[in-house]
N, C-alpha and C positions, 0 to 999 in steps of 0.2 A: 572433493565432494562436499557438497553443503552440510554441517555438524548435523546432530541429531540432537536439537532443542527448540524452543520454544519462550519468546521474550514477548511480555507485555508489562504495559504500563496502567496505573489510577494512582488518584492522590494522595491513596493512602493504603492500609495492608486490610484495611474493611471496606471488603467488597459490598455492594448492592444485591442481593437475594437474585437477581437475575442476571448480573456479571461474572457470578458465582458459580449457576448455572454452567454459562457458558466457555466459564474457563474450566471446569471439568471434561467440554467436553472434548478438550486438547489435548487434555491430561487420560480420561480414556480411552480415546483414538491412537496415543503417544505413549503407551506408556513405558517405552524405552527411553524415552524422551529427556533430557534436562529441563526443566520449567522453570523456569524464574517470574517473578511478578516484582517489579521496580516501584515504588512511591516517588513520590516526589525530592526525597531528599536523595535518594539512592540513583536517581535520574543524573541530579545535578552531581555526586561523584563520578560517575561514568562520562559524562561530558569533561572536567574537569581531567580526567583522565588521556582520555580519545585527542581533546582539540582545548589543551591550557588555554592558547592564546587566544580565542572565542568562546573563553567563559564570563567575563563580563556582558558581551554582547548578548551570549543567552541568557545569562541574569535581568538582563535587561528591558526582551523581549516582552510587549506590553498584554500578550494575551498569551493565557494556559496554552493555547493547543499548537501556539506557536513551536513553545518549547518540548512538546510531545512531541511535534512533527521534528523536531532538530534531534533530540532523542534518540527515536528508532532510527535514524541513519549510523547516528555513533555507537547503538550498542549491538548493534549486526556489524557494523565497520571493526569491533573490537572481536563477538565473541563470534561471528557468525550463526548460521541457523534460521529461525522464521519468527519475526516480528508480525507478530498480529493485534488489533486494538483489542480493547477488549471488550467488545460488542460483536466480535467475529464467533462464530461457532466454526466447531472444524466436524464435517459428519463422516469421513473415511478416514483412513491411515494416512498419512502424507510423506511416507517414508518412499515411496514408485515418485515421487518429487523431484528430491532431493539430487539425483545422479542426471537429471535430465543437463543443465550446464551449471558454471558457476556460483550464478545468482539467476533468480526467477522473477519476474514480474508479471503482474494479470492488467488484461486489457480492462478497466472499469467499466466504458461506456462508450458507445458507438453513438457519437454525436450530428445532429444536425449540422449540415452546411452552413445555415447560416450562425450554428453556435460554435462553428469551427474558427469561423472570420472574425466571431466576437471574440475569442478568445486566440483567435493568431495560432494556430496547429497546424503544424503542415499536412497532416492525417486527419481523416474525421473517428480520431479516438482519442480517448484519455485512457492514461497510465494510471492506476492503483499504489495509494503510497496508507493505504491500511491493514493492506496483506503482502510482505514480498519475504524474498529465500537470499541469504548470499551467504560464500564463504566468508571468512574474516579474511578484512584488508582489501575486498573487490572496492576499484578505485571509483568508478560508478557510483557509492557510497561517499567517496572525500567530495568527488565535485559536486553532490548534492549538498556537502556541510559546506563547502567555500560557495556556491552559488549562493544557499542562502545569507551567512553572510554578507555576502557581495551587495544583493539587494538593499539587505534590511539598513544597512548603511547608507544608501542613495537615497531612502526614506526618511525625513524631518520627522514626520509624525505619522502614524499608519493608521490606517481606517479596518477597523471588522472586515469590511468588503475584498480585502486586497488580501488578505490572509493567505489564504489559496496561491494566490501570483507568487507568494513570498519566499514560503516554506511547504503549502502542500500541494496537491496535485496536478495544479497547473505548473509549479515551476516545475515540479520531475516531470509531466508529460513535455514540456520544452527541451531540458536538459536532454530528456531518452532520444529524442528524432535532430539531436544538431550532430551528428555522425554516427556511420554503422554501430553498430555494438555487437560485436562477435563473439562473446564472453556472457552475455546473457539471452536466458528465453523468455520470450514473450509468449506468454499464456492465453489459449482462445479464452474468452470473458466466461463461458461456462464453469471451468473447472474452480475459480477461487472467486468470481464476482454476479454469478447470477442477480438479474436485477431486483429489484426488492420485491415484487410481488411474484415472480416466476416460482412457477406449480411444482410443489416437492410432492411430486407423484412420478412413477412408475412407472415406466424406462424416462422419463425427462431429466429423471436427477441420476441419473447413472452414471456422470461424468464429474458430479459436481463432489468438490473435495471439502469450501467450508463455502458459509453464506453472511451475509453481511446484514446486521438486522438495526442498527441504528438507530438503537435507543439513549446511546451517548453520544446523539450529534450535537455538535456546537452551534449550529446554524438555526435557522429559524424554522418554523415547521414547516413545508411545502403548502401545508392550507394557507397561509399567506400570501403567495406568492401569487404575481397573477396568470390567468390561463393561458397567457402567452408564453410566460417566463416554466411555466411548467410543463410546456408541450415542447420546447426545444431544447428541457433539459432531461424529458424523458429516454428510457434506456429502450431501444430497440428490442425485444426478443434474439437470443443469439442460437445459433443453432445447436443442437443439444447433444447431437452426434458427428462431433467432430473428428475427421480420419483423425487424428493425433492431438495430445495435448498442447502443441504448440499452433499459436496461430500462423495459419499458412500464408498471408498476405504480407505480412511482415515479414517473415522467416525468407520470402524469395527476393524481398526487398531491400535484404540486407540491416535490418532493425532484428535484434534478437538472433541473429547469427543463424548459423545452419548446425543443427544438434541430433544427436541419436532422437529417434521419435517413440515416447515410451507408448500405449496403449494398453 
């Protein structure tokens, strides 16, 4: 069974008035909970730890969030539990979670066709790599830390733009669909990733466990972007009353295994 704690990460042990916030409310939904909160230097021990031999390489790493994304794999790889950013709010108990399999993953985003081709997915979904569950040592977790590696080394020099491909959600929703995965659940996108404006009203959030509010994104704001680029990156509405927490499409698919179905 997945531990009963709680790991995130910031650069330092002084939070932001609204990170603050929201790491409380992990800690009162949890409060059986282990909590820990990592800085920057306590990152780089636990990496040092997990994966010696790829600590230069994450030394190295030309952007922050590279090395947060390299992070939360090795410190659920080490201590197990639930790695959350810390921009996540969590608004129920998440301990009816924990026992569903191994390790948990939430579906992110239910993508356009043609943003599935841009980005080579065999699914029209992305995996979530700013909320997930796993025991310590799910291996799921190593090939996330050697694939990144793997990449960032085939890379001379990386661009902002490639981030994503390298270390966050784009390589894990690749690594997740290149064989079954029987050992983890795939979560329908309501319980841990509701899209960002989806209505915290009554019965619609009745399912939902935390929400993602993205005030420490590293990217650039959506108002820049153009209305092309934000029409095929928009999130579908997902359905709000899902027979079970696990997604059913995946689950028959053989992605995310076949698991006790909690409710």
């Amino acid at each position: 069974m997945i531990p009963q704690r709680v790991s995130q990460t910031w650069r330092s042990k002084s939070l932001p008035s609204e990170a603050r916030r929201l790491q409380q409310s992990w800690t009162g939904n949890n409060p059986d909970f282990v909590h820990s909160l990592f800085d920057d230097d306590e990152c780089t021990e636990v990496v040092a730890e997990v994966a010696p031999q790829f600590l230069d390489d994450y030394l190295s790493f030309p952007y922050p969030v590279m090395r947060a994304d390299f992070f939360r794999y090795a410190v659920i790889y080490r201590d197990g539990g639930i790695y959350a950013d810390i921009d996540m709010e969590c608004v129920r108990p998440m301990q009816p979670l924990l026992s569903i399999a191994p390790a948990i993953f939430s579906i992110e985003a239910h993508v356009s066709s043609r943003r599935q081709r841009e980005l080579s997915y065999p699914k029209p979904l992305q995996i979530a790599n700013c909320i997930f569950a796993a025991e310590s040592g799910h291996s799921f977790l190593w090939e996330a830390i050697e694939r990144s590696i793997e990449l960032v080394r085939m890379r001379p020099r990386i661009d902002r733009s490639e981030i994503e491909d390298l270390t966050g959600p784009h390589m894990l929703t690749r690594l997740f669909f290149e064989k079954p995965r029987t050992d983890i659940a795939a979560l329908a996108q309501i319980v841990l990733m509701p899209p960002r404006h989806y209505p915290d009203i009554w019965p619609l959030n009745a399912n939902i466990h935390a929400r993602h509010h993205f005030f420490g994104s590293w990217k650039s704001s959506p108002a820049r972007r153009s209305i092309a680029r934000r029409w095929i990156e928009r999130d579908r509405w997902p359905n709000p009353f899902p027979a079970s927490y696990l997604d059913s499409t995946l689950t028959k698919a053989g992605f995310g295994g076949c698991f006790r179905q909690v409710s």
